[in-house]
Structure formats: structure tokens, C-alpha cells
VEXMAR-462504 format. One record per atom (N, C-alpha, C): residue number from 1; residue in one letter; atom name; y, x, z. Coordinates in pm, 1 decimal. Example, Ala and Ser with C-alpha at 12.3 -4.5 7.8 and 13.67 -1.06 7.14 Angstrom:
BEGIN
  pos  code  site         y         x         z
    1     a     N    -569.0    1319.0     780.0
    1     a    CA    -450.0    1230.0     780.0
    1     a     C    -330.0    1320.0     780.0
    2     s     N    -225.0    1285.0     708.0
    2     s    CA    -106.0    1367.0     714.0
    2     s     C       3.0    1290.0     787.0
This chain:
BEGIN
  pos  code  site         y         x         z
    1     x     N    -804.8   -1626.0     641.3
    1     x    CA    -692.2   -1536.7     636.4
    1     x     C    -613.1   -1562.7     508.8
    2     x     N    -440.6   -1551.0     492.0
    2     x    CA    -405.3   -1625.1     390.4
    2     x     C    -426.0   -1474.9     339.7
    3     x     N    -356.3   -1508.5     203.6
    3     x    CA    -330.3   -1401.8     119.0
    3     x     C    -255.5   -1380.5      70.5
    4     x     N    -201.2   -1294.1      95.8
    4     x    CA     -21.6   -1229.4      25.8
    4     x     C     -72.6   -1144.0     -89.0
    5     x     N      19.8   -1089.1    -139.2
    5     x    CA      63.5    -992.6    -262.8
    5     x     C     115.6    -906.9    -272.7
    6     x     N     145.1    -849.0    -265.7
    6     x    CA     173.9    -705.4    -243.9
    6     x     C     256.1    -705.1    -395.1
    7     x     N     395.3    -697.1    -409.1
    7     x    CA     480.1    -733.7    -523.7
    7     x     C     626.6    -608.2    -504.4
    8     x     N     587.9    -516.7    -611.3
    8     x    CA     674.8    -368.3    -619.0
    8     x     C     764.7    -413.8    -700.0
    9     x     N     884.1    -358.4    -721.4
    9     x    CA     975.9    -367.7    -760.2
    9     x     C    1080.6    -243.7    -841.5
   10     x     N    1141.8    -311.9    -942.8
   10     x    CA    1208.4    -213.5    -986.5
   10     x     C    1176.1     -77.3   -1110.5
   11     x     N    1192.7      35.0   -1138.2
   11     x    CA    1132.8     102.4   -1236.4
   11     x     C    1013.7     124.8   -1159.9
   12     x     N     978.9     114.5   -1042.3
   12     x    CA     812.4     129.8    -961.8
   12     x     C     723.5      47.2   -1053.4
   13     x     N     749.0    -117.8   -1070.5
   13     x    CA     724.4    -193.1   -1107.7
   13     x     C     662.3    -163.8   -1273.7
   14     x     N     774.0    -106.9   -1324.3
   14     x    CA     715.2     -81.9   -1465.5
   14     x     C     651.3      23.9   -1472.2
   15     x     N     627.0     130.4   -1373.1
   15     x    CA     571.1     250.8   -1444.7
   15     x     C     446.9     213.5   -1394.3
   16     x     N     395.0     123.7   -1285.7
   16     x    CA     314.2      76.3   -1242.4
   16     x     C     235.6      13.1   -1303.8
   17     x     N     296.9     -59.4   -1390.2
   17     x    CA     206.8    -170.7   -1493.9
   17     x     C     149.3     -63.1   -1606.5
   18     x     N     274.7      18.9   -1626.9
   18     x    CA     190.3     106.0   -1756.4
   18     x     C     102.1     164.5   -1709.7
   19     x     N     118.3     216.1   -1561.9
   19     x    CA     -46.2     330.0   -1514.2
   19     x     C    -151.3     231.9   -1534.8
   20     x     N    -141.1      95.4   -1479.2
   20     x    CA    -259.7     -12.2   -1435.5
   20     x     C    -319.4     -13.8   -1605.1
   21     x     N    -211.1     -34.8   -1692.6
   21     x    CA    -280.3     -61.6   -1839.4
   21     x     C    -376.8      91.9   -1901.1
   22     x     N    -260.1     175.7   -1849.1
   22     x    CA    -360.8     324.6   -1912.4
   22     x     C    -480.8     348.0   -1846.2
   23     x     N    -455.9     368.6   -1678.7
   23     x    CA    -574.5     440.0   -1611.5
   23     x     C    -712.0     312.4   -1621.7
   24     x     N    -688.2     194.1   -1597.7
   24     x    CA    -770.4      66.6   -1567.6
   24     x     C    -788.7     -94.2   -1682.0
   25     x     N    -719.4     -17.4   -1766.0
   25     x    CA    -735.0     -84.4   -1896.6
   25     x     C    -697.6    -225.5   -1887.3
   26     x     N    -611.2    -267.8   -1751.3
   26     x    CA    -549.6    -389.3   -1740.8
   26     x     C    -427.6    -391.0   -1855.7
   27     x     N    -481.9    -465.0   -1958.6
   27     x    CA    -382.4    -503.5   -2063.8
   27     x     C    -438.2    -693.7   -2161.3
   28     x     N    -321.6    -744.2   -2192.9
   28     x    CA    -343.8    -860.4   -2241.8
   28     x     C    -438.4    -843.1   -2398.8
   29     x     N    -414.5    -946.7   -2494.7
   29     x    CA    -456.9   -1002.9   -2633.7
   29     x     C    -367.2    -884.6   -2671.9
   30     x     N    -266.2    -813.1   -2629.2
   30     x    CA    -224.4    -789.4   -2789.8
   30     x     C    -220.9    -614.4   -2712.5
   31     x     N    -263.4    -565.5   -2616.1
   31     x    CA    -264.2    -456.8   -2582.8
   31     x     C    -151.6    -407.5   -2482.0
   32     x     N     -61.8    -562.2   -2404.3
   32     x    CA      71.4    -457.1   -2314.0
   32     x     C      -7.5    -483.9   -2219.5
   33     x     N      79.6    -442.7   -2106.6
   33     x    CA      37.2    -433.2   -1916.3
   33     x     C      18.1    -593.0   -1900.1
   34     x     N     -57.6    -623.4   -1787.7
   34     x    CA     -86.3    -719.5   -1752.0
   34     x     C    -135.9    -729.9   -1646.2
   35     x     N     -88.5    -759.8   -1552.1
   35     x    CA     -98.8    -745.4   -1372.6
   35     x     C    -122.2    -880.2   -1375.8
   36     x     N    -153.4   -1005.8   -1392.3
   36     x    CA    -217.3   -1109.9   -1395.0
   36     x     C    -355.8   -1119.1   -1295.8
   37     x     N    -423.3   -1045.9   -1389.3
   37     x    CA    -573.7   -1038.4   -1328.0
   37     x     C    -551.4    -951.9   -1192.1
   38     x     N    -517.8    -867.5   -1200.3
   38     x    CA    -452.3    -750.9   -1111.1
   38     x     C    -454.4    -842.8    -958.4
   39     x     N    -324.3    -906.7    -950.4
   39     x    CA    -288.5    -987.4    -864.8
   39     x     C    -369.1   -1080.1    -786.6
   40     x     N    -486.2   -1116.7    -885.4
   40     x    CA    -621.9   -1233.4    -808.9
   40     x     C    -709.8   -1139.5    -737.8
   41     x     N    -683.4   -1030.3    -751.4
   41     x    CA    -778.3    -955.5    -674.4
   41     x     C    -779.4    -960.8    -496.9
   42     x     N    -832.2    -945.5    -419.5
   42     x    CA    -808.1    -942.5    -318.3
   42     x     C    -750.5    -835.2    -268.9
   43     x     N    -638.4    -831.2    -121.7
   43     x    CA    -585.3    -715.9    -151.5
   43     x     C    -560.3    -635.0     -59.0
   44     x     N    -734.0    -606.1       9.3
   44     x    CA    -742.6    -505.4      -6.3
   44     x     C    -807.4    -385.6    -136.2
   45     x     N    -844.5    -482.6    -243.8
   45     x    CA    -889.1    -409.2    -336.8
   45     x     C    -791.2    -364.1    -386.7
   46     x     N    -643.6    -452.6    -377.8
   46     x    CA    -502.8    -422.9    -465.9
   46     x     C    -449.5    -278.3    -367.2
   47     x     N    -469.6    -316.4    -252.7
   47     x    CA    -493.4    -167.1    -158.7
   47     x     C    -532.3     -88.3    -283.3
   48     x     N    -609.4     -46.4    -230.3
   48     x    CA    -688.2      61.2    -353.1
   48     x     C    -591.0     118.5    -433.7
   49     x     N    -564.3      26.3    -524.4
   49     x    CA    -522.1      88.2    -657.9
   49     x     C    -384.3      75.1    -661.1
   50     x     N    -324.4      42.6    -597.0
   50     x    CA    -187.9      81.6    -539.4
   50     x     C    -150.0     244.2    -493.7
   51     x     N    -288.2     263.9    -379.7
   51     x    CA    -335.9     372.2    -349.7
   51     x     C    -342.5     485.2    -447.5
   52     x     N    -417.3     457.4    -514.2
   52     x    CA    -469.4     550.8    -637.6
   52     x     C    -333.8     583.4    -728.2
   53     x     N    -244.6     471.3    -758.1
   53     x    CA    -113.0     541.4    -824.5
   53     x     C     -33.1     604.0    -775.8
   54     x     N     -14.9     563.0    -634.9
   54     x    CA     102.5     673.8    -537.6
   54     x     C       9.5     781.3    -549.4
   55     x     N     -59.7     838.2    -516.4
   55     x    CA    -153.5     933.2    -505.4
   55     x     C     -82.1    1031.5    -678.6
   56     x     N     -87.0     944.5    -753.3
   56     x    CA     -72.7    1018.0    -916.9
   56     x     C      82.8    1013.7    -931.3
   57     x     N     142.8     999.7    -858.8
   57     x    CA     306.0    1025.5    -839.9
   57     x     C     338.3    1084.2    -698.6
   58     x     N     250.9    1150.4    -630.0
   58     x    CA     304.5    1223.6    -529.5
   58     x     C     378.3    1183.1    -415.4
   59     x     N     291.0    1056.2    -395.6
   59     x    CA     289.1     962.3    -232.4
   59     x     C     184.1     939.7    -189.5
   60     x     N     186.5    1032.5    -100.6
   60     x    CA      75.2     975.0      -4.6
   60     x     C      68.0     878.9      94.4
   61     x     N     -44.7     773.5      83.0
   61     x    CA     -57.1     671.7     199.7
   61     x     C    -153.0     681.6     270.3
   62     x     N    -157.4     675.5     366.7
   62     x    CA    -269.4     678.6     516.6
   62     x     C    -253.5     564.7     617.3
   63     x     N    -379.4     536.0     614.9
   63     x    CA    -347.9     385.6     720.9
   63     x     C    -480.4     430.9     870.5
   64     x     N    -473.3     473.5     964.8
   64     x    CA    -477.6     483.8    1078.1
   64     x     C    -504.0     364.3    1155.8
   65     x     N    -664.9     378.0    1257.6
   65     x    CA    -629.3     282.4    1337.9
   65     x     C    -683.6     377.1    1484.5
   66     x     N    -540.4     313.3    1601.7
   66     x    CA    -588.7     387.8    1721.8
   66     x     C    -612.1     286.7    1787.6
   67     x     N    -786.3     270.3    1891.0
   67     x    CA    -807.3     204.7    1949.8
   67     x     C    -775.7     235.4    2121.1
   68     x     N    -745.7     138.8    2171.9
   68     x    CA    -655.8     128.2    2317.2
   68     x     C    -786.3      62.4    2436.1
   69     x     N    -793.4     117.1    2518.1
   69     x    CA    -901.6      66.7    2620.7
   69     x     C    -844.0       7.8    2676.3
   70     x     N    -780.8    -145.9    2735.5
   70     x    CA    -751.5    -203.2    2829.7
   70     x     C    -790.6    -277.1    2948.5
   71     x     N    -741.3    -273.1    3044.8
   71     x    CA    -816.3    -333.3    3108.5
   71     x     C    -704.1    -453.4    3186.2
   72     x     N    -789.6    -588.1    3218.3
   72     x    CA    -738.9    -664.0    3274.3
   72     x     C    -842.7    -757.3    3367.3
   73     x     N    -768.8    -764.2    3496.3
   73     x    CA    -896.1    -815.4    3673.7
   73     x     C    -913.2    -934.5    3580.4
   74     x     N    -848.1   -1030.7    3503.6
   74     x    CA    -896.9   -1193.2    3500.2
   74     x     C   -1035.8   -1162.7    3379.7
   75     x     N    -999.3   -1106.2    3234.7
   75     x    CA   -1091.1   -1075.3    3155.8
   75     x     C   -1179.8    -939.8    3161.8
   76     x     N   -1172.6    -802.4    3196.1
   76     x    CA   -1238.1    -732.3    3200.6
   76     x     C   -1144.9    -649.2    3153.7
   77     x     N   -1278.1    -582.9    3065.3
   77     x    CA   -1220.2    -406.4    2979.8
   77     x     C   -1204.3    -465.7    2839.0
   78     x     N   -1107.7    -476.3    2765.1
   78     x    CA   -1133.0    -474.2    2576.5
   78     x     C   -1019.2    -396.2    2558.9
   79     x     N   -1071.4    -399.6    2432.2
   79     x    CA   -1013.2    -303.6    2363.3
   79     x     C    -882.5    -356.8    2251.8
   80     x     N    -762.6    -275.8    2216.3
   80     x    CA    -650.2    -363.8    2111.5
   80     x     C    -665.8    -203.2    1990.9
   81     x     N    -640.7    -276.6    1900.0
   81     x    CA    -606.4    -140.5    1786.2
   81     x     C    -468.9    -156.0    1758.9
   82     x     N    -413.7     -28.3    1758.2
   82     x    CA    -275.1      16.8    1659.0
   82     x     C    -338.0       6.1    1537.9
   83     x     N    -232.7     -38.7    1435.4
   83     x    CA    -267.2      45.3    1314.0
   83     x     C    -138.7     134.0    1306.6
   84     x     N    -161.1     257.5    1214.5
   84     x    CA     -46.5     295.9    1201.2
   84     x     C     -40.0     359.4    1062.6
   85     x     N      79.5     333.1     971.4
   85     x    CA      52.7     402.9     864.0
   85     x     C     170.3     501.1     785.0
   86     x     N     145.3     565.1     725.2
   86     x    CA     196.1     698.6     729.2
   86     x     C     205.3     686.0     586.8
   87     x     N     310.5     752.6     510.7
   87     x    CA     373.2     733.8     388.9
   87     x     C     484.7     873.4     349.4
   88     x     N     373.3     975.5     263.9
   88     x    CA     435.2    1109.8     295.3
   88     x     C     470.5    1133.5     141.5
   89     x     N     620.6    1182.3     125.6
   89     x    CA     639.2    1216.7     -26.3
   89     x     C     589.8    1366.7     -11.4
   90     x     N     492.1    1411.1     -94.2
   90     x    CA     447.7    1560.1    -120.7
   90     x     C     546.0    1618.7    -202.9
   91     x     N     602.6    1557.4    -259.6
   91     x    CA     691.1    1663.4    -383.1
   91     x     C     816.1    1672.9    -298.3
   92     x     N     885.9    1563.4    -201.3
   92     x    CA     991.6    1664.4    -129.7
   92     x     C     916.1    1666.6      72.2
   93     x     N     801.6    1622.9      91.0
   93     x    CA     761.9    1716.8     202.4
   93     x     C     834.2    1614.3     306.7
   94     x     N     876.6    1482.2     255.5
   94     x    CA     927.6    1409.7     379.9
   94     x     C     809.5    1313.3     434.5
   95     x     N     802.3    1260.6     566.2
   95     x    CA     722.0    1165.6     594.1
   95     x     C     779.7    1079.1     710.2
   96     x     N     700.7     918.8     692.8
   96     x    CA     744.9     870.9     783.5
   96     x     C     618.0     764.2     844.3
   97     x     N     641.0     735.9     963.4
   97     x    CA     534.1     716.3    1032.9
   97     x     C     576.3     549.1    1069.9
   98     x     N     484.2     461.2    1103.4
   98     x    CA     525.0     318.0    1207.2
   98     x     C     399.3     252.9    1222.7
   99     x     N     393.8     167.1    1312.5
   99     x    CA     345.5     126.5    1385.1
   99     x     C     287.0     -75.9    1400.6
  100     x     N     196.7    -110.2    1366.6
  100     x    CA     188.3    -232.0    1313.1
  100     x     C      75.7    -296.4    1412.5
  101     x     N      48.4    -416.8    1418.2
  101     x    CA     -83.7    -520.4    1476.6
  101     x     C    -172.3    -499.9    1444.6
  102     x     N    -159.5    -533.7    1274.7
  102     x    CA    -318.2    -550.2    1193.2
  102     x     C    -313.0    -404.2    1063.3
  103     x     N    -375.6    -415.2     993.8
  103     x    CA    -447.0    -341.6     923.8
  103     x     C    -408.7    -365.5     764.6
  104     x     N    -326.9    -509.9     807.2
  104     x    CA    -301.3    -593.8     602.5
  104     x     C    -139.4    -526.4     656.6
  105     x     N     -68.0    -583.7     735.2
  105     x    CA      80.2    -561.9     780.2
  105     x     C      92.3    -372.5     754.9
  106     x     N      20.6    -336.9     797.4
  106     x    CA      47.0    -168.1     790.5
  106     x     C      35.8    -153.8     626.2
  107     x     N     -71.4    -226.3     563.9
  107     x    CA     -84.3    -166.9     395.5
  107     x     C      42.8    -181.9     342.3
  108     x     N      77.9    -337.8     374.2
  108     x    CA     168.5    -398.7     318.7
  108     x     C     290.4    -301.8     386.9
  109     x     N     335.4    -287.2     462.7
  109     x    CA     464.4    -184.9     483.6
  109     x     C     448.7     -76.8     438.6
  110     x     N     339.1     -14.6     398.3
  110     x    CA     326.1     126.8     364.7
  110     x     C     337.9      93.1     168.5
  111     x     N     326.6     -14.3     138.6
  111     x    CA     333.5      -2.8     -13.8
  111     x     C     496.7     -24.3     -33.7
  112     x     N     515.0     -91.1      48.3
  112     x    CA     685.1    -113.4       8.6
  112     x     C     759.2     -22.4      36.6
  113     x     N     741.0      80.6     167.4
  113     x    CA     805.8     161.6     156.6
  113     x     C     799.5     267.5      75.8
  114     x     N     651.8     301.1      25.6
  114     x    CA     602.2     362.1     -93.5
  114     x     C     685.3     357.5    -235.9
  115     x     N     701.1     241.3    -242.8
  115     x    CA     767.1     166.9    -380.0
  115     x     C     903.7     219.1    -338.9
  116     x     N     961.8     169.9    -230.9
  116     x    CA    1116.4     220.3    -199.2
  116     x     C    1159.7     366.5    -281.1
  117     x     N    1023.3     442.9    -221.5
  117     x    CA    1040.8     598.4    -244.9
  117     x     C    1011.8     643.7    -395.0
  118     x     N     961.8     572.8    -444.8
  118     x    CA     939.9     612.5    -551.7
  118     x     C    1030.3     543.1    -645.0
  119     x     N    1078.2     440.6    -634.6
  119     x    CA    1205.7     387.5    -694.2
  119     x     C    1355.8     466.2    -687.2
  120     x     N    1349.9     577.9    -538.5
  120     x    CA    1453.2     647.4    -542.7
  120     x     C    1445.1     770.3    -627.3
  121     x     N    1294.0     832.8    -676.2
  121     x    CA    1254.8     907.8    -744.8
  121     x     C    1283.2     878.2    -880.4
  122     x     N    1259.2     771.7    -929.3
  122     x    CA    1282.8     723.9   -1091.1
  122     x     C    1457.0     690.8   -1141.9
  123     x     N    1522.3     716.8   -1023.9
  123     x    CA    1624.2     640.4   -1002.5
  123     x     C    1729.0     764.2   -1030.1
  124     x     N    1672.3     899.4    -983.4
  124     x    CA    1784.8    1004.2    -982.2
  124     x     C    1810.4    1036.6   -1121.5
């Protein structure tokens, strides 16, 4: 499976690096942010702690999987999963929902739109 990155943008970007340096002590030689190491991680671990900062700025992410019974005469009965993931601002009470294949595609849309929202937050 390849591996993407999951890459925020904008004042998200910086307040991001400063949480990663305060809460997780990701910082270089001379003590700034440093998402370096950050980045080699695999990502669903970068999941995580992506996770963990929306969470401390008042976004919530939820990733959902609904499994589908299908059936087909040539192969049988199997089964397909939705994922679906959900991306709720608590401080103004909006949410929005969609609908994905896999399980990396849902993280990955749910952090960017995450980042979107919270970039419009730093932004006002």
C-alpha cells in the first residue's frame, strides 16, 4: 500500500506544529517545531494525532465503517464496506458527512476538510 501524507495548510499548519512541539515534544537541536519525524510515521498513526489536535480545537472527527451484504448468482454472498466520515465543528454545531471506498481516503478527506475548518476559524 503506497503512502501518502496527510499535508495541512495555512495558519492550521502552524498552530499545528506548535501543538505537535508542546503536547509531543516534536521539536529540533535548537527547540522549534519539527514535523520531520512526524511525517515518517505511518499514517495511520499520523491519523491519531491529527485526531488528538482537532479534538483540542473543537473538531471532531469520526470515521465509520458500514458493512453491505451482497449478493451475486456468479460469486455468492460478500460483503463491501462504506467508510464514512464525519467532521463536526462543536464550537459552531455544524457537521458534515461523506462517503468514501477505503478507510485511508475517508481519514484523508476528513483531515482536509478538518484543516479547511479550522483555517476558517484562525482566519476570522
Amino acid at each position: 500500500m503506497e503512502k501518502s501524507i496527510i499535508i495541512l495548510s495555512g495558519n492550521c499548519l502552524i498552530e499545528f506544529e506548535k501543538w505537535l512541539a508542546k503536547e509531543l515534544h516534536y521539536t529540533d537541536n535548537e527547540g522549534m517545531p519539527d514535523v520531520n519525524d512526524f511525517n515518517t510515521l505511518p499514517t495511520s498513526m499520523q491519523f491519531g494525532v491529527y485526531q488528538d489536535y482537532f479534538d483540542s480545537v473543537g473538531i471532531e472527527i469520526l470515521i465509520k465503517a458500514k458493512h453491505h451484504k451482497m449478493v451475486n448468482n456468479v460469486v455468492g454472498q460478500h460483503t463491501i464496506s462504506i467508510y464514512r466520515s464525519y467532521v463536526n465543528d462543536i464550537i459552531t454545531k455544524s457537521k458534515g458527512e461523506n462517503s468514501f471506498k477505503s478507510r485511508q481516503e475517508a481519514r484523508e478527506q476528513a483531515i482536509i476538510k478538518a484543516c479547511e475548518i479550522r483555517n476558517e476559524q484562525l482566519n476570522k
